[in-house]
N, C-alpha and C positions, 0 to 999 in steps of 0.2 A: 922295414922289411919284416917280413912275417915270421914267427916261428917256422921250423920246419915241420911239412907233416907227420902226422905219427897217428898209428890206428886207434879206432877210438872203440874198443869193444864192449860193448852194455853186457853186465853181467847175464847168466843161462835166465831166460826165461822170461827178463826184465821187457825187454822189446814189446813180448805178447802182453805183459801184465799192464805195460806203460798204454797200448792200444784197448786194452778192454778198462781200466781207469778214465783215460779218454771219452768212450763210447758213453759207458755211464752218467758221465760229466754234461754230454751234450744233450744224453737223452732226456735226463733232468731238465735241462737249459731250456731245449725245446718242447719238452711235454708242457713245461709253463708258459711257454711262452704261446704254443698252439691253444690248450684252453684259456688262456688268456684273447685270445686272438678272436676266438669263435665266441665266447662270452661277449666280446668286445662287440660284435656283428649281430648275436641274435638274443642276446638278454639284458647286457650293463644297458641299452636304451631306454629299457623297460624300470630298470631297479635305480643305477643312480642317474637318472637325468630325466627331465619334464616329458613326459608323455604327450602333455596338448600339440607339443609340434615333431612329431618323429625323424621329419628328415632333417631336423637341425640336433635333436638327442641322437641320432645316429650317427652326424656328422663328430660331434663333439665324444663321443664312446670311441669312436674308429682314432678319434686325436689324440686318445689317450694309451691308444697303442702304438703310437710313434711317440708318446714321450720318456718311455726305457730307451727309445734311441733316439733321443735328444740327450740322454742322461750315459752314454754309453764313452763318448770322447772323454770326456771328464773323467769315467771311469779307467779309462784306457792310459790315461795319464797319470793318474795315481797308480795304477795295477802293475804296469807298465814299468813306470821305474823298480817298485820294490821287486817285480819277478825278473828283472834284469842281475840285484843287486842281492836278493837273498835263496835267490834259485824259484826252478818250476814248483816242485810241491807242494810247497809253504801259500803256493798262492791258489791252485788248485784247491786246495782243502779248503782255504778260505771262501772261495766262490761257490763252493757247492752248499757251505753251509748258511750263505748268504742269500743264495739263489731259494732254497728250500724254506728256509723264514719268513723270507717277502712273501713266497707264493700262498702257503699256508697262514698268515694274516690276511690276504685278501679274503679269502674262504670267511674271515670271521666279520668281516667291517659290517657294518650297520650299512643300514638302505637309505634311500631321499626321504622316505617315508617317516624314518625314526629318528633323524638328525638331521634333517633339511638339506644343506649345502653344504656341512662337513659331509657329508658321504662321497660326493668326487672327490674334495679334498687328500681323504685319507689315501681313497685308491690311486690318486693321481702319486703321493710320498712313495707309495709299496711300490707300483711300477715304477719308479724311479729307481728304487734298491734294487730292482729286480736287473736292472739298464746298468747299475754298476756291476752288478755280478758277473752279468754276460760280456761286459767288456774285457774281465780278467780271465775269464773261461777256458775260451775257444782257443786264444792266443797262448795261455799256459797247457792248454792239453796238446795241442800245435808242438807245438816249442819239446813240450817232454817225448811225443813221440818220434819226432821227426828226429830226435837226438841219440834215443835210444834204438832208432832201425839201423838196420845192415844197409849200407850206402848203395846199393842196386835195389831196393826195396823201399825206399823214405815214402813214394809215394802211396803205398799199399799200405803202410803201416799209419799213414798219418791220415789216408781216407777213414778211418774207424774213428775219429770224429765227425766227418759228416754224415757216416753212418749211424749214427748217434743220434745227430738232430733228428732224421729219417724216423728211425724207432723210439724216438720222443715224440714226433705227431701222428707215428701209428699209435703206439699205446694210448695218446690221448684222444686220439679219435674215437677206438673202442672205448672207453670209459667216459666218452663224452655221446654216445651212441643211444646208450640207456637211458642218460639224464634227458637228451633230450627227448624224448619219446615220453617226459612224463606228462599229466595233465600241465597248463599251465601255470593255474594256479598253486602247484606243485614246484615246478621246476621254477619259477619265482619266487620263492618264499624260502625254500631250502634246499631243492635239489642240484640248485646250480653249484652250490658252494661244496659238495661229495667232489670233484675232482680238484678242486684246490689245495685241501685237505688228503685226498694221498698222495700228493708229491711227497710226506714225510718219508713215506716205505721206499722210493727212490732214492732219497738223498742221504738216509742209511745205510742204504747197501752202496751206496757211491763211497762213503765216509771210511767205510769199513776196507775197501779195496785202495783207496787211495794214503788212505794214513802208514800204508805198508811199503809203498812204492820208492827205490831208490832215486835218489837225485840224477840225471843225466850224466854220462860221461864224458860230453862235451862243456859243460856249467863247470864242471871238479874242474876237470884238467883246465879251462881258461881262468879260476878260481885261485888255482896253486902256482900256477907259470905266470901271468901276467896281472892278475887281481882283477876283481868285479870293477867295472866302473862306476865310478862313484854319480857322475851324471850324465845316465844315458842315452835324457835327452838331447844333451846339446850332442853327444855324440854322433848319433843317428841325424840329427840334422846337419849336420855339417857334412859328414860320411855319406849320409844313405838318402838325401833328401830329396832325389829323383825317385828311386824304389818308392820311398810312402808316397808320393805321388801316384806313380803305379798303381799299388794297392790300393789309395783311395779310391782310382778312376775303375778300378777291376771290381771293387768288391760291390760296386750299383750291380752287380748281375744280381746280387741280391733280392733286388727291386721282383727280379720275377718271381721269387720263393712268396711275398707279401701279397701281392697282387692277387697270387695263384690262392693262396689260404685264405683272405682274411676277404677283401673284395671282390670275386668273384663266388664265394660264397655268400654272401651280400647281394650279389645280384640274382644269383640263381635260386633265393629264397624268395623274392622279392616280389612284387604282387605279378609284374610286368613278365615275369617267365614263369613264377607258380610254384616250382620244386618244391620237395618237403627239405626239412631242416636234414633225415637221416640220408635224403638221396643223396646230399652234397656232400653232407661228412661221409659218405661210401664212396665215393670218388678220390676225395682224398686220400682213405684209409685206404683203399690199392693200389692208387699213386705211389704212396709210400714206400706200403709193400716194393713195388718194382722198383725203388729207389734200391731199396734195402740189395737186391741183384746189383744194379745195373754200377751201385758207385765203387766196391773195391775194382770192377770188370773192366771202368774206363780210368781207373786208379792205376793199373796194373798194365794196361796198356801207355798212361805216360811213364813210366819205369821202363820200355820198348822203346817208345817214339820220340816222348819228351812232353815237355808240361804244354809248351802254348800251342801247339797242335790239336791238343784234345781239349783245351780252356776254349779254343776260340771256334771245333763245336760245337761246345754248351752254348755259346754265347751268340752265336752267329743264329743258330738253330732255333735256341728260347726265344729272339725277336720274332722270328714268321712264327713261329708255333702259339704264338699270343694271341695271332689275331686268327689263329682258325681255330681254337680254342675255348674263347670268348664269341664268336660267329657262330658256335656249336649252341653254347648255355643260350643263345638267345631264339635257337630253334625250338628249345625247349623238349630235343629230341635225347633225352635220358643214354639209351645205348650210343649214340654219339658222343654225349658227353662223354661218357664213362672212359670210351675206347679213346677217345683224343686228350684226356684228363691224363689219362696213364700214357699215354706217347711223350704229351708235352711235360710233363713234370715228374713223372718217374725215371725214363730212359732222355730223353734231350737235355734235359736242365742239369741232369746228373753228371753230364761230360764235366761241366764248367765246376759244378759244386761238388764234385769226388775229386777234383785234381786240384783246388785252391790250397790247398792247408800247407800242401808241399811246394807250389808254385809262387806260393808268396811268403814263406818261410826260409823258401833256399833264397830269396832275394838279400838274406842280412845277415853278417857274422856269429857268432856266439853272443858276445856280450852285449849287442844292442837286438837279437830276434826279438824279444816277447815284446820291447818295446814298440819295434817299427812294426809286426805284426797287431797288435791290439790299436794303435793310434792309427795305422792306417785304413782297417777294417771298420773300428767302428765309426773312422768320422762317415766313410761310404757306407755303414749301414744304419746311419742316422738318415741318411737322406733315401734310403730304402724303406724304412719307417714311415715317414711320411708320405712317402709315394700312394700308400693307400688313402690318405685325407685326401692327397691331389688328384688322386683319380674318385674321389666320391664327391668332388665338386665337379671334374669335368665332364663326371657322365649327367652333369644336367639336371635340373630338379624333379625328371621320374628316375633318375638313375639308371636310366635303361641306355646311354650313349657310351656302350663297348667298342665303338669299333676306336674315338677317339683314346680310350682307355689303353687299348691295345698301340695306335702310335707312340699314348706316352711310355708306355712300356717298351718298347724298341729302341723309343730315342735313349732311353737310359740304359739302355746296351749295346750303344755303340760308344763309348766310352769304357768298356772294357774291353771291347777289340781293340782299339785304340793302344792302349796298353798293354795290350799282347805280344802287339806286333812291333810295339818298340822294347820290349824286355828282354832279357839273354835266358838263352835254354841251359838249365842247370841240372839236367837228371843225371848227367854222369861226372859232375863235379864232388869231389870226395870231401865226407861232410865235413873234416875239419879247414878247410881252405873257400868253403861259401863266405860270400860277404866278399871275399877280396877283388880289389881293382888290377888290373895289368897298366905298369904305367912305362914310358920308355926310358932306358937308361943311356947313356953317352954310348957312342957308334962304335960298333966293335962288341957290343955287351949286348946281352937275353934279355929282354923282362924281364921283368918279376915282379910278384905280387906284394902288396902291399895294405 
C-alpha cells in the first residue's frame, strides 16, 4: 500500500528556475542536433563521404544522423538508472556538458580529404556521444520539471522543454542561415564548422543555471521515506511494462519532427524542386518560431482537458498535414510552402510534442520516472532517426517520391494514437500518487492504491 499523500511543495521560485534550466538543456540538445541535421543533408556529403556518387554519400550522411539514435537506448539505460538512483541534477549537468563536447569536436574533425576513411569514423564516435547525451537529457529535465510544478500546472511547466528544442532549431537555423549563404568553397573548407563551435556559449550559460538548481521535492521525499531504488530497471519492468510500451509506441510521433527538418529539406533543395538552401532553412526558422507560441498554448490547454486529447491532435493532425505538406515542396511553390510549413509543424505537431513531457512522465512513480521516461523515448526515437534513411530510400533514386514519404510518415503515427487511446488521463492526478495501480481488495473494502 502506498504512503499517504502529502504535499509536495518545490521551494519559491524553484518551479520557474527548474523550467528555464530545462529550456536551456533542450535548446542545446536541439540546436546540435538541427546543425547536425542540416549539415547531415547539405554539406557532410560533400566533406566526409565520396562525391563520385552523391546519392549514395547522401544516403550514408543522412545514416549517420540516425546513429545518435541508434546510440540513444543504450544511453537511456545507463542515464536512466543513475538519475532514478542519484536524483535529476546530477544528470542533467552531466548531459549538457556531454552534449556541448561532442558537438564542439565535430566542428574540429578532419575531412575525407585529410584522413581518408577515418573522417566518418570519427564523426560517426561524436554523434554517438551526442545520442548518449540526448537519452539522459530530455527525460532528466522532464523528471525535474514536472516534479517541481504545482500539480494543476505539470503540463505548462514541463512543455518548457519542448520549448527548448523549438528555440534550439530556431537559433540554429539563424546561425546556420549565414553560413550557408557562403561561397561554396567557403562553407566547405571552414564555414560549416562556425556553428558547431558555438554550441560552447550555450552549454555555458546552461552549466551556469543548472549547477544552482535544487533537487525535486518529490526525489528527497521518495529518497528519505522509502529509499532510491537500487534497481530501477527491473522495477519499471515489472511495474510499469505496459506505460514503456506506451511511450515507445507514442514517441514514433517523433518521426514527423525528423522528416520535417532533415528530409524534406533534402528534398526541397534538391535538383528535382530547385529551392535554395536559405528558402528551406526560413521555413523552418518560422516554423519554429510558431512552435515557440503554439506549445506552452496547447501545453496549458492539457492542464484544462487533459493529456491524450491534445496528444492525439498532434498526432492524428501531423499524419494528413504530411502529405499536403510534402505535395506543397513538390509544387515548388515557395509561399505555399512557407504557409503550410508553419501550419504543419509549428501549430499541428506542436499539440502532440508540447503535451509529451507531461503525458508520458505522469505514466510512472517517483522512483522509476527518469527511468521508463528515457528507455522509453529513446528506443521510439531511435526508430524516428532512421525514418529519414527509410524515407531517402523510398522516395526513389531521384528522390523526388514524397507522396510515398508522406504514407511512411502516417503509418508511423498511427502507433501513437494507438497509445493514446489506450493510456489513462492523468492531469488532475496529484503528483505524489502518479505511477499508482488501483487494485481490488476483499468485498466490503475501497481500493487502494498501490
Amino acid at each position: 500500500m502506498s504512503v499517504p499523500a502529502v504535499p509536495l511543495d518545490a521551494p519559491p521560485g524553484q518551479p520557474r528556475k527548474a523550467a528555464t534550466a530545462a529550456w536551456i538543456g533542450s535548446a542545446l540538445e536541439y540546436y546540435d542536433f538541427f546543425i547536425y541535421g542540416s549539415a547531415a543533408a547539405l554539406i557532410f556529403p560533400k566533406v566526409f563521404f565520396d562525391e563520385s556518387d552523391p546519392a549514395t554519400a547522401t544516403l550514408l550522411s543522412l545514416g549517420t544522423f540516425g546513429v545518435a539514435y541508434a546510440a540513444r537506448p543504450i544511453g537511456a539505460l545507463f542515464l536512466g538508472h543513475f538519475g532514478d538512483r542519484v536524483g535529476r541534477k546530477k544528470i542533467m549537468v552531466f548531459t549538457l556538458i556531454l552534449m556541448g563536447l561532442s558537438t564542439f569536436l565535430i566542428g574540429c574533425l578532419p575531412t575525407r580529404d585529410q584522413v581518408g576513411v577515418l573522417a566518418p569514423i570519427l564523426l560517426v564516435l561524436c554523434r554517438v556521444l551526442q545520442g548518449i547525451s540526448a537519452a539522459g537529457e530530455q527525460a532528466s529535465a522532464n523528471s525535474m520539471t514536472l516534479e517541481h510544478a504545482p500539480p494543476d500546472r505539470r503540463g505548462f511547466f514541463t512543455s518548457f522543454t519542448l520549448s527548448g528544442t523549438q528555440g534550439g532549431q530556431l537559433l540554429a537555423t539563424l546561425v546556420f542561415l549565414p553560413v550557408a549563404a557562403l561561397p561554396e568553397d567557403q562553407l566547405l573548407s571552414w564555414g560549416w564548422r562556425i556553428p558547431f563551435w558555438a554550441s560552447v556559449a550555450v552549454a555555458v550559460v546552461g552549466f551556469v543555471i543548472r549547477r544552482t538548481l535544487q533537487e525535486t521535492p518529490a526525489f528527497t521525499q521518495q529518497a528519505a521515506s522509502e529509499g532510491v531504488a537500487k534497481l530501477p530497471l527491473a522495477i519499471l519492468l515489472r511495474e510499469h511494462w505496459a506505460d514503456v510500451l506506451r511511450v515507445v509506441a507514442a514517441a514514433l510521433i517523433a518521426s514527423v519532427s525528423t522528416i520535417f527538418t532533415v528530409w524534406a529539406l533534402a528534398y526541397g533543395t534538391s535538383d528535382s524542386v530547385g529551392l535554395s538552401r536559405s528558402q528551406m532553412l526560413w521555413v523552418g526558422a518560422l516554423a519554429n518560431l510558431a512552435a515557440l507560441g503554439a506549445i506552452p498554448l496547447w501545453a496549458r490547454l492539457s492542464d484544462r482537458v487533459g493529456r491524450r486529447p491534445v496528444f492525439l491532435v498532434g498526432a492524428v493532425g501531423s499524419a494528413i498535414m504530411m502529405f499536403v505538406y510534402l505535395w506543397a515542396i513538390s509544387t515548388g511553390s515557395y509561399p505555399l510552402i512557407l504557409v503550410l510549413g508553419i501550419i504543419t509543424f509549428g501549430i499541428v505537431y506542436s499539440a502532440a510534442n508540447g503535451v509529451w513531457p507531461s503525458f508520458y512522465g505522469e505514466m510512472f512513480s517517483t522512483r522509476v520516472r527518469l527511468s521508463g521516461m528515457a528507455i522509453g523515448t529513446q528506443i521510439g526515437f531511435a526508430v524516428a532517426g532512421f525514418a529519414v534513411t527509410f524515407a531517402a530510400q523510398i522516395a526513389g533514386p531521384d528522390g523526388d517520391g514524397w507522396f510515398a514519404v508522406a504514407l511512411f510518415t502516417a503509418a508511423l503515427c498511427v502507433p501513437p494514437v494507438i497509445a493514446a487511446l489506450t493510456a489513462r488521463e492523468t492531469h488532475k492526478v496529484p503528483t505524489e500518487r502518479l505511477g499508482e495501480r488501483a487494485v481490488s481488495e476483499p468485498a466490503g473494502r475501497e481500493k487502494v492504491a498501490v
